[in-house]
N, C-alpha and C positions, 0 to 999 in steps of 0.2 A: 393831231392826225385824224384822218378821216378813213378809218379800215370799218372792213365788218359789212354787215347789213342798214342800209342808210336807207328805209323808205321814203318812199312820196304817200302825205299822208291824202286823203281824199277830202273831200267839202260834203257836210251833212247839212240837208235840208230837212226844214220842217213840211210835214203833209200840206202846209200852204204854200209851199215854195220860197220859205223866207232860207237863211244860212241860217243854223242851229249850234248855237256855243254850245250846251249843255252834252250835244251829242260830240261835238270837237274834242269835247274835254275826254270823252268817254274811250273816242280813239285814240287819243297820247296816254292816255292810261294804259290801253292795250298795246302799244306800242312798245310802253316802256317795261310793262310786267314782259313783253316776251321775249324782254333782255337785246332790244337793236342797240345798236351803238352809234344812233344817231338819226333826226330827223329831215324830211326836205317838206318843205311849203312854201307856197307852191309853185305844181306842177302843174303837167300837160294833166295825171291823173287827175289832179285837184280840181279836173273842169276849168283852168284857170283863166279862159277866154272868154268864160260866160259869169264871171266874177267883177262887179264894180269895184274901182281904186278903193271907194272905203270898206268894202267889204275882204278884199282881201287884207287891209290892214289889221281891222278887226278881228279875222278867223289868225294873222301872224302872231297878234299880241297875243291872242288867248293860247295859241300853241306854245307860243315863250313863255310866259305864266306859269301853262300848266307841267309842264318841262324844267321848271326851275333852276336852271343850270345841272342839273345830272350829268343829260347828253347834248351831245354839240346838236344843233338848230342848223341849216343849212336854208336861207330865204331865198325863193327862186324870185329871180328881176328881169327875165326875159321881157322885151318888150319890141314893140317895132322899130324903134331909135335908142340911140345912144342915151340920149338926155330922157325917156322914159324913163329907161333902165335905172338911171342914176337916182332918180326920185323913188323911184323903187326901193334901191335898194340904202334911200337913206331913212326910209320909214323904218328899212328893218333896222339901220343902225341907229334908230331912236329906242327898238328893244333890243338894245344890247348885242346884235345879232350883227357880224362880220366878215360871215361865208356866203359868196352868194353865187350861185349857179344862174348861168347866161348863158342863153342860144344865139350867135347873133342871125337878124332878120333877113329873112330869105333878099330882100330887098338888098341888102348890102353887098349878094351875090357873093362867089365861092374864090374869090381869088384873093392870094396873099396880105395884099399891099389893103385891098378895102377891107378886109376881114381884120387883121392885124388894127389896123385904123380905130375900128368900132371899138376894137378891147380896149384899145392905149387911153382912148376918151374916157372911158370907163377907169380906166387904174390913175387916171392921173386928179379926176375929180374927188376918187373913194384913196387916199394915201394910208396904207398901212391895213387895206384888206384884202380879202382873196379869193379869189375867183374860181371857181367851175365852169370848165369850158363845155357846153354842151355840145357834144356834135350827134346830129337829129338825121335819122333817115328821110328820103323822100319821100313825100310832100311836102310833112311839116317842117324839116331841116334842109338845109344842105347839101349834106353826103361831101365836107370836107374831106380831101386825102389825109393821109397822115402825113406825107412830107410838108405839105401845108400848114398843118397845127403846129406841127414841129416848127418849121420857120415863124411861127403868129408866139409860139409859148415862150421860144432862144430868146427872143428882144423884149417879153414882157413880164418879169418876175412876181405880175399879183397872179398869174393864171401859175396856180396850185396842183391842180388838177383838171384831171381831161376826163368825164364822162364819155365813156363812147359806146354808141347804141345804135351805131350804122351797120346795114346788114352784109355780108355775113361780118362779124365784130373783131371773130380771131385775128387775120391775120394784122386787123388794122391796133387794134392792141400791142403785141408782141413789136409793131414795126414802132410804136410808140414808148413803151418800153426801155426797145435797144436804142433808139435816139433821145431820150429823154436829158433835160437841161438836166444842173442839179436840182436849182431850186421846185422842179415839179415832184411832188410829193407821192404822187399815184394816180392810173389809171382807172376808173371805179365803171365798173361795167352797167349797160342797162339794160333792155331787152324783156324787162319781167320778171327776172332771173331765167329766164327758156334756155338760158346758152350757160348758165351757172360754173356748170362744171371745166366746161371747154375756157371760159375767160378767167379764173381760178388757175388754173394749169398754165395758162399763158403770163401768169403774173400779176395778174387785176386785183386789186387793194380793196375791193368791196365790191357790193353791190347796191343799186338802188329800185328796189324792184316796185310792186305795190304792195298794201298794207295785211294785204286780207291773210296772207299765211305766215306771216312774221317769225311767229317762232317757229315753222317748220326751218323757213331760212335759216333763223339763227341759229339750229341744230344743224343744218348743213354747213354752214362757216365753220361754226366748233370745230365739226368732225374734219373738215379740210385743214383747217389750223393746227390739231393734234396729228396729223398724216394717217388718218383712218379715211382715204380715199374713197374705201369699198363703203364704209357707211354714210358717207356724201355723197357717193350715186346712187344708194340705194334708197334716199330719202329725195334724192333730188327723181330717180325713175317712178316713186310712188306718188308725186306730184303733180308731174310732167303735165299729164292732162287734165288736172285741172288749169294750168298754165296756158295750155293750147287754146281751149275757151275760152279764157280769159284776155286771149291775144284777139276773139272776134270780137267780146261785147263792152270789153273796157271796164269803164266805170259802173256800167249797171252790175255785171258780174262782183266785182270787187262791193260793189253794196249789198246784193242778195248773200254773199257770203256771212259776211258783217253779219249783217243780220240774223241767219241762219246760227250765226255765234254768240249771239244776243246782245251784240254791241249798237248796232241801229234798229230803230223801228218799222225803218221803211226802203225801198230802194230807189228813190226820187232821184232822177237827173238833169241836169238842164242842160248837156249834153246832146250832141245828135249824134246817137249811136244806136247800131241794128236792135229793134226789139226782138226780147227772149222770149219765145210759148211755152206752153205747159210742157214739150218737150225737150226744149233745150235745160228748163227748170230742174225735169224729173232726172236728166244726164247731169246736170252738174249734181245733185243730191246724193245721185247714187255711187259719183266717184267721193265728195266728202264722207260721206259716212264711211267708204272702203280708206280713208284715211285717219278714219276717226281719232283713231288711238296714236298717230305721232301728233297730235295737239294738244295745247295745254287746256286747264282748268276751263277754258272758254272755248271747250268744243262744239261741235255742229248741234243744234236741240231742235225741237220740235220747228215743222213745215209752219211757221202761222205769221213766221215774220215776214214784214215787208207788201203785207197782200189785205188789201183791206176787204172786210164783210164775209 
């Protein structure tokens, strides 16, 4: 099963710009010290557009490696066709990897019968795995209805699960939910976690949010799991902005953090997203440290990471 906290982990580079294993390895460490119950690679987070075929193979193995069967591995194999996808996602079924989360391509357009189509090609090439159905806000998605998914999920028993992280998420959750086959196992929310609390309440089986605040999530899932609601809003309201941030600058955000945590050395992207100034810096800094104390062992340390000279 796939509950809990399910990051998408991010792509570290070296100051030259090459992919950097040593620092991959560093983030599934942190990942797994902050008690997630599971990983995604990659993703939209992972830059995964500006990632060559052998390189995302290479950063999959090492995440499977380094994850040694613990936690479930989750290989994203979105691609622009069917038959990408499938090569995709049989690299990862060369590590051992079985789960794989798929957006289908804006190209395949939003309607039942082509959408349904793109999956079936998929489940009937991969026999006996399972699928994560991403459904992606505009631009980069969709913006599938739920009676839709609903009719794509009834007729194809590898799709497990539905990511859904179309805006606003609730009510399309909750309608997924109450229609849901058997065979689908849970709705896993995504958004950042920015909507955490409201897709929890609705039923949502997880989360996949980004990596940088890991075990604050997994202390919010706890608390939501044990019915201490008041102390999963209260973790999740103590957050919030730095989430709000994190929804303009992305992946550069979620690296300055890292970093700031002493998990990266740099906040290299190859990514085209808004640059941060000395101001947006000094905002995200001054709400970490005001969260200092619900993080673990690998709290915020000194300004010096990520900024050369």
């Amino acid at each position: 099963m796939l509950t809990g906290i399910l990051p998408v982990l991010p792509t570290p580079f070296t100051w030259s710009g090459e992919i950097d294993a040593a620092a991959m390895a560093r983030i599934t460490d942190f990942a797994i010290g902050a008690g997630v119950d599971g990983v995604v690679f990659p993703g939209f987070a992972s830059e995964v557009d500006e990632l060559s075929g052998p390189e995302r193979a290479a950063l999959l193995k090492a995440v499977v490696g380094r994850v040694g069967g613990r936690i479930p591995v989750v290989a994203g194999a979105s691609a622009p066709s069917a038959e990408l996808a499938i090569a995709h996602a049989r690299e990862a079924l060369a590590e051992g990897v079985s789960t794989f989360m798929i957006q289908a391509p804006k190209s395949v357009g939003a309607g039942t019968e082509a959408v349904a189509a793109f999956y079936r090609t998929i489940a009937e090439a991969l026999p006996g795995c399972e699928i994560v159905l991403q459904n992606a806000p505009a631009p980069r998605g969709s913006d599938l209805k739920p009676q839709t998914i609903l009719d794509i999920v009834r007729d194809n028993p590898a799709i497990t699960y539905v990511k859904e992280e179309t805006l606003p998420s609730g009510l399309a959750i909750s309608a997924l939910i109450a229609g849901k086959p058997a065979h689908l196992k849970g709705v896993i929310g995504g958004g950042g976690a920015r909507y955490f609390v409201d897709e929890y309440n609705r039923g949502a089986c997880g989360a996949m949010p980004a990596i940088e605040l890991a075990d604050v999530h997994v202390a919010m899932d706890r608390a939501f799991r044990a019915g201490d609601i008041g102390r999963a809003r209260e973790l999740y309201m103590r957050t919030l902005p730095l989430l709000v941030i994190q929804a303009n600058f992305r992946m550069a955000f979620t690296k300055h953090v890292l970093s700031r945590r002493g998990i990266l050395d740099n906040t290299i992207v190859r990514a085209k997203v808004p640059d941060m100034d000395a101001h947006d810096i000094a905002e995200i800094d001054a709400w970490l440290d005001a969260s200092a104390d619900l993080m673990s062992d690998a709290a915020p340390r000194a300004r010096t990471a990520g900024v050369r000279g």
